[in-house]
C-alpha positions in Angstrom: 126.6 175.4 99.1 129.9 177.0 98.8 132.9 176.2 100.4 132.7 177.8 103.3 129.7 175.6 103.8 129.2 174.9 107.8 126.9 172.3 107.6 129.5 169.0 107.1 131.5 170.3 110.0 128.0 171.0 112.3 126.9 167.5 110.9 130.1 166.1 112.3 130.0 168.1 115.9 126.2 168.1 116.4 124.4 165.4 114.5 125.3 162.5 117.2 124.8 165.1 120.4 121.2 165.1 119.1 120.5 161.6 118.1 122.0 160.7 121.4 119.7 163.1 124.0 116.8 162.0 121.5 117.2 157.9 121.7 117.5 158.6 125.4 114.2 160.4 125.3 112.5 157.9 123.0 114.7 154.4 123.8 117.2 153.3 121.8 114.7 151.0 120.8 113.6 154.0 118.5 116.6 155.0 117.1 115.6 155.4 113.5 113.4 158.4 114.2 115.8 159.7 116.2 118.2 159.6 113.3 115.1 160.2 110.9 114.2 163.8 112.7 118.1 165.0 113.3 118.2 164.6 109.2 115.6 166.4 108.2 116.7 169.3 110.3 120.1 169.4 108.7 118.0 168.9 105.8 116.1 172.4 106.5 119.3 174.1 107.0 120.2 173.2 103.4 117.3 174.4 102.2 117.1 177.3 103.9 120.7 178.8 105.2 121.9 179.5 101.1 118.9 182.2 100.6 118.2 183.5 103.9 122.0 183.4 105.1 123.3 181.4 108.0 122.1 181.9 111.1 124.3 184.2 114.0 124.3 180.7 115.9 123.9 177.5 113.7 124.1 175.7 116.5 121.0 177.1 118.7 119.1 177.3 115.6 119.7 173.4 114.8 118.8 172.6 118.0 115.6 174.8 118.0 114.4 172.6 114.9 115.6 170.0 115.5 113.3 170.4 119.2 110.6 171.7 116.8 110.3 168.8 114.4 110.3 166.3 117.3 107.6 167.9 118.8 105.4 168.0 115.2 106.2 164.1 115.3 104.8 163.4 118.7 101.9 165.8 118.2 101.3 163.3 114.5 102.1 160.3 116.3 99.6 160.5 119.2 99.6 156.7 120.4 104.4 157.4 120.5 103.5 160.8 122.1 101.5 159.2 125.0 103.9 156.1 125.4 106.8 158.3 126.0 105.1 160.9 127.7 104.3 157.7 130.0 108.1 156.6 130.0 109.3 160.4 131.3 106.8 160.2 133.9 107.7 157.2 135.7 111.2 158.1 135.5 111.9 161.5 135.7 109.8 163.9 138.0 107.8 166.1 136.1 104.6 167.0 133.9 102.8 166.5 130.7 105.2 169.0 129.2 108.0 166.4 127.7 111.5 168.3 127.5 113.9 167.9 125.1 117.3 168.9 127.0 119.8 169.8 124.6 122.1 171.3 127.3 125.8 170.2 127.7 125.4 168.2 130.9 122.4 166.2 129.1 124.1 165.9 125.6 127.1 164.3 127.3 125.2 161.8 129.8 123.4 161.1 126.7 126.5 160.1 124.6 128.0 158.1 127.6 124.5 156.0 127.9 124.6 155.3 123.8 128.6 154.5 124.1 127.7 152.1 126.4 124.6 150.8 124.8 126.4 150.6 121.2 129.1 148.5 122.4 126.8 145.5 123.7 128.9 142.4 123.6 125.9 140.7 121.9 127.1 142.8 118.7 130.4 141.6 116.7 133.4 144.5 116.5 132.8 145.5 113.4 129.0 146.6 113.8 129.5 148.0 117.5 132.7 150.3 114.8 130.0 151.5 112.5 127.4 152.2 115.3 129.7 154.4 117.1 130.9 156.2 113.5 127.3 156.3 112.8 125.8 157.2 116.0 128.2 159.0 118.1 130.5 160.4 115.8 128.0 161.7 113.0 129.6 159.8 109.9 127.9 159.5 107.1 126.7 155.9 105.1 129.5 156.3 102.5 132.3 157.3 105.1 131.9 154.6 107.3 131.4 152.2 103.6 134.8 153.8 102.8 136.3 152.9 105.8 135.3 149.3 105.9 136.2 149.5 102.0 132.7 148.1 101.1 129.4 149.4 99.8 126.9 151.7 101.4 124.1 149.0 101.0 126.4 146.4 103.2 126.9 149.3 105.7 123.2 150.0 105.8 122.2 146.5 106.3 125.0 146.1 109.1 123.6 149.2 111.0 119.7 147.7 110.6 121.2 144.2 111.6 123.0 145.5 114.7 120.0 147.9 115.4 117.7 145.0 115.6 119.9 143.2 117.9 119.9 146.0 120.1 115.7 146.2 120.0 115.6 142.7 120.3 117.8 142.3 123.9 116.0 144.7 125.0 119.3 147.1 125.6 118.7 149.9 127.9 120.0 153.1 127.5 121.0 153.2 131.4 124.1 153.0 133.6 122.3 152.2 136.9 125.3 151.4 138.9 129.1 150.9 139.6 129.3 146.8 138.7 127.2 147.5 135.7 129.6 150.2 134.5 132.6 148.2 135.4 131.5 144.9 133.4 131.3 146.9 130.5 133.9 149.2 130.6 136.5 147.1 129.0 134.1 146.5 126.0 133.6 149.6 125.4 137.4 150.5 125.6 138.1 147.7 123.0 135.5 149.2 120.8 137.2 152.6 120.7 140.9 151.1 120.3 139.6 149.0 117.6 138.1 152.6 116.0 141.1 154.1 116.7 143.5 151.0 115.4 141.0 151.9 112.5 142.5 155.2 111.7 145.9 154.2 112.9 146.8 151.8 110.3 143.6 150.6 107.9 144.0 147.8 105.3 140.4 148.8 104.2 141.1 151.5 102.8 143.3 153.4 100.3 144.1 155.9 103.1 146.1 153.8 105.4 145.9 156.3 107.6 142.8 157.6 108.8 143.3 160.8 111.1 139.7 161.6 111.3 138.9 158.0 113.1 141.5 158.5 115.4 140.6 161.6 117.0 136.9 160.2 117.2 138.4 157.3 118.8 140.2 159.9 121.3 136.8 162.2 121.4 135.1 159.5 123.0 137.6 158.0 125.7 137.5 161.9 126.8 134.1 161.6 127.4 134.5 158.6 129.9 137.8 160.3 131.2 135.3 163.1 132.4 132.5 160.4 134.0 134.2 159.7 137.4 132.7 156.0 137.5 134.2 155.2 134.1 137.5 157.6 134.7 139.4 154.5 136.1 143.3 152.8 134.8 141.8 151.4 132.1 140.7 154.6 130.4 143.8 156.4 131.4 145.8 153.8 130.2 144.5 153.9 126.8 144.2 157.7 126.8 147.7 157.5 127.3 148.3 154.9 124.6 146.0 156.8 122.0 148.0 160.3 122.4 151.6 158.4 122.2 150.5 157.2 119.0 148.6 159.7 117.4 151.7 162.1 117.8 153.6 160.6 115.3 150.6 160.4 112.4 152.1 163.5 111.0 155.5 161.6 110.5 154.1 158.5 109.1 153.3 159.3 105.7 155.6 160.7 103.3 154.8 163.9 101.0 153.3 161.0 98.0 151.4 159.6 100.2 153.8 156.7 100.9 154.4 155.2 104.3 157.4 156.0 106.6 159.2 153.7 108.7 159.8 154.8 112.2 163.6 155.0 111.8 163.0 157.1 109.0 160.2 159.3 110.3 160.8 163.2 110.5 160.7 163.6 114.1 160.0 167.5 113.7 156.6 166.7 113.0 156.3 164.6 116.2 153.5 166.5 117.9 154.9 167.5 120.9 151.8 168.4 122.9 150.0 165.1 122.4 153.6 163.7 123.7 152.6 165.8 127.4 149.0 165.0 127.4 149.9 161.3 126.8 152.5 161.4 130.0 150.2 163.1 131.7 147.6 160.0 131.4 150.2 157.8 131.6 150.8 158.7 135.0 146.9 159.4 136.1 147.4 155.5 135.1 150.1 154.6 137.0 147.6 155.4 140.4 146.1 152.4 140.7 148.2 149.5 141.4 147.5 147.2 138.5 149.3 146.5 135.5 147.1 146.3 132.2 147.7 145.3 128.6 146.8 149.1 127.8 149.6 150.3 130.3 152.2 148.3 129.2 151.3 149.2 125.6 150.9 153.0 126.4 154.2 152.4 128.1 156.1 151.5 124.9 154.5 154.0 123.2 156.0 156.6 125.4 159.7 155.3 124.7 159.0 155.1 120.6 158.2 159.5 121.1 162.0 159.5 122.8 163.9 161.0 120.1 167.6 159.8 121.3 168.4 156.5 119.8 170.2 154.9 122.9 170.8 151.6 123.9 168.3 152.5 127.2 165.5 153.4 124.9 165.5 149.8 122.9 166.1 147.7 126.5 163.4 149.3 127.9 161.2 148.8 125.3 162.6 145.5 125.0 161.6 144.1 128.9 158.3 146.0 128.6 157.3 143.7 125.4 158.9 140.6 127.2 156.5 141.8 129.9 153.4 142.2 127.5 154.1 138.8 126.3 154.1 137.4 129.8 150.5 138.4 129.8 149.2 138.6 126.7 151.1 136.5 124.1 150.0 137.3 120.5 152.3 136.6 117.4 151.9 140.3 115.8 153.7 141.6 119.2 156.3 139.0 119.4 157.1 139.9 115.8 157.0 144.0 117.1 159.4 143.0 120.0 161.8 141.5 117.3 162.3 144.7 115.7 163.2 145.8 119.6 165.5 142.8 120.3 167.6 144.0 116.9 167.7 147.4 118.3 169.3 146.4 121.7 171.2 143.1 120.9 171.9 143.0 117.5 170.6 141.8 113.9 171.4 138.3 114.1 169.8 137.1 117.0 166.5 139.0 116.1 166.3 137.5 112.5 166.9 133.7 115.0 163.7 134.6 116.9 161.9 136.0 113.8 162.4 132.7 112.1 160.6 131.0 115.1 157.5 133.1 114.5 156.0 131.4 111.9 154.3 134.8 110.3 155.2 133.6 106.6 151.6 135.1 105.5 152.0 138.6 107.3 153.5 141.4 104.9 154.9 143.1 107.8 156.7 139.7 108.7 158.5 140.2 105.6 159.3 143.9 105.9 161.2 143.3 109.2 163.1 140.6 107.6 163.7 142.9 104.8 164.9 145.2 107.4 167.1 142.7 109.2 168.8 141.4 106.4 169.5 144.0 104.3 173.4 145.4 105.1 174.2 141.3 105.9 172.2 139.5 102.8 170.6 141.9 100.4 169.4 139.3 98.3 167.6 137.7 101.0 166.4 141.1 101.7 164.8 141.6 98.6 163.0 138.1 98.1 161.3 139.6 101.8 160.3 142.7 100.2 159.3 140.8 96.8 157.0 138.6 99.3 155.5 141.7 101.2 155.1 143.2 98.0 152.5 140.3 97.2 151.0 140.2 100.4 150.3 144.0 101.5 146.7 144.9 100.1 147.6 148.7 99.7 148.9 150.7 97.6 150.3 153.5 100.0 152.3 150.1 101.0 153.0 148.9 97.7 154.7 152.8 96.9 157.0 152.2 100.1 158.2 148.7 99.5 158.6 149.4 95.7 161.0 152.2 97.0 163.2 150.0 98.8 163.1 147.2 96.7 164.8 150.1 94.4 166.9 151.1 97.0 168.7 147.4 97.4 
């Protein structure tokens, strides 16, 4: 197909809106032919859209086939047909006639049920990450095996290995009350930071960025920002986080591909409307009266998009990590809270508590000592940046510290 091809981005938009309202039909317990009979219908608009032309509204006429080829399976499979004609019955009110609701309201309670059902806690992070590319974001095998920087066959085993898991506990696709919802919620909000962390900073993958994962990451926290049971602190607060950070992606890679430090980033191409929207969530946050690890992250976030470099910017950012550690101590953001504490009291005591750390196997332990050194010992600066050097597993990493071990 040419170019101007529509099919990758309606495989993207639409393939996971179907799969979705069809597993909730059938049970996520059949999945596969849910999958199965959403890719044979972009399959037929392959086949078809390059000699007879593509259609007024791709869209309807996917999800006409796509409601036609489900009902040729059932009519095939006769012993499926009855068993879910049976399931509908006894939980919706209606007839024989089973109906495959492809409208908005449906597509979405649909996604919500599979977000949830995707990120059961019996799966580990990194298969509940490819279910949700998979499933609910319409990646294909070799994206998500890019992602993970692995091979399509791991990745397909993965998905039938979690899959199975899924059959197997019986996992229903059904939010059938408020403590349910609430037990879960933070799972599911770990699995979509963990998707966005993905895209925000990959050591998988050639691309240390990924923008695409991140607004999938964002796509889906939208979706339980409009549920009101599931639009709670929680899902502002990392709303809020999400925005903050992905408004300086822009900035963060140079024109070769290379990384840029945040002291060095353009901040022209800060984007200044996902700066508002994430103040806006920040303060939807700020409602109820609780203070969360996603807050208090979003709430740093907010004072790395303030463009003046003033001694108010780094102490507040400074008490809020103090604060974060308070609650949730974790090496990687005491070493982030260094870089802070140089900002707003100086070089020397930061490299003191960076010592302290004990982070001698991290690459980015080394770039900040890099960065803290250099001006008072350049040579020490450089055997930091040597060490990174051997540490970091990329080469968009490699390009930036080979720059400044060039620049010392």
């Amino acid at each position: 197909m040419k170019e101007s091809d529509p099919i990758p981005h309606l495989f993207r938009s639409e393939y996971s809106k179907i799969v979705a309202v069809l597993s909730r039909l059938f049970g996520i317990e059949h999945v596969e032919i849910a999958e199965d009979i959403v890719s044979d219908t972009f399959m037929s608009a392959m086949e078809i859209w390059p000699y007879q032309g593509i259609p007024e509204n791709p869209k309807a006429w996917l999800y006409s086939v796509a409601k036609n080829k489900t009902y040729n399976y059932l009519k095939k499979d006769q012993l499926f047909s009855r068993k879910i004609s049976f399931q509908i019955q006894k939980e919706y009110v209606g007839g024989e006639e089973i109906d495959i609701d492809l409208t908005e309201p449906n597509i979405k309670d649909s996604q919500l049920q599979m977000l949830f059902a995707v990120c059961h806690p019996s799966l580990p992070a990194e298969s509940q990450i490819s279910l949700a590319l998979r499933i609910l974001c319409g990646f294909g095998i070799d994206e998500i095996a890019d992602a993970f920087l692995t091979n399509k066959e791991t990745i397909n085993k993965r998905l039938y290995r979690a899959k199975e898991k899924l059959r197997m506990g019986d996992v229903q696709l059904s939010m059938s009350g408020n403590g349910e919802i609430d037990n879960r919620l933070e799972a599911v909000l770990k699995t979509i930071y963990l998707l966005f962390s993905e895209g925000y900073y990959s050591e998988r993958s050639e691309s240390v960025i990924r923008k695409d994962l991140c607004l999938e990451a964002m796509r889906l926290n939208y979706l339980l920002l409009e549920f009101r049971p599931t639009n709670q602190h929680l899902t502002n607060a990392l709303m809020a986080l999400m925005c903050f950070q992905a408004s300086r992606l822009d900035a963060r890679m140079g024109e070769g591909g290379e990384m840029v430090m945040y002291h060095n980033q353009d901040t022209s191409l800060w984007n200044s409307e996902l700066i508002e929207r994430g103040n806006y969530y920040l303060q939807k946050s700020a409602e109820w009266p609780v203070i969360s690890i996603y807050f208090l992250e979003a709430s740093i976030a907010y004072w790395y998009t303030i463009k003046d470099d003033t001694s108010e910017k780094w102490e507040n950012i400074l008490q809020l990590y103090n604060r974060l550690l308070s609650i949730a101590y974790s090496p990687i953001t005491a070493l982030n809270r260094t870089y802070a504490l140089s900002r707003s009291r100086g070089k020397e005591i930061a490299i003191q508590e960076a010592d302290k750390l004990n982070l001698g196997k991290n690459h980015f332990y080394h770039l900040l000592l890099a960065e803290l050194h250099f001006g008072l010992d350049n040579k020490n600066a450089k055997s930091h940046l040597q060490r990174a050097l051997d540490l970091c597993k990329t080469e968009t990493e490699k390009m930036l510290i080979r720059k400044k071990i060039m620049e010392i």
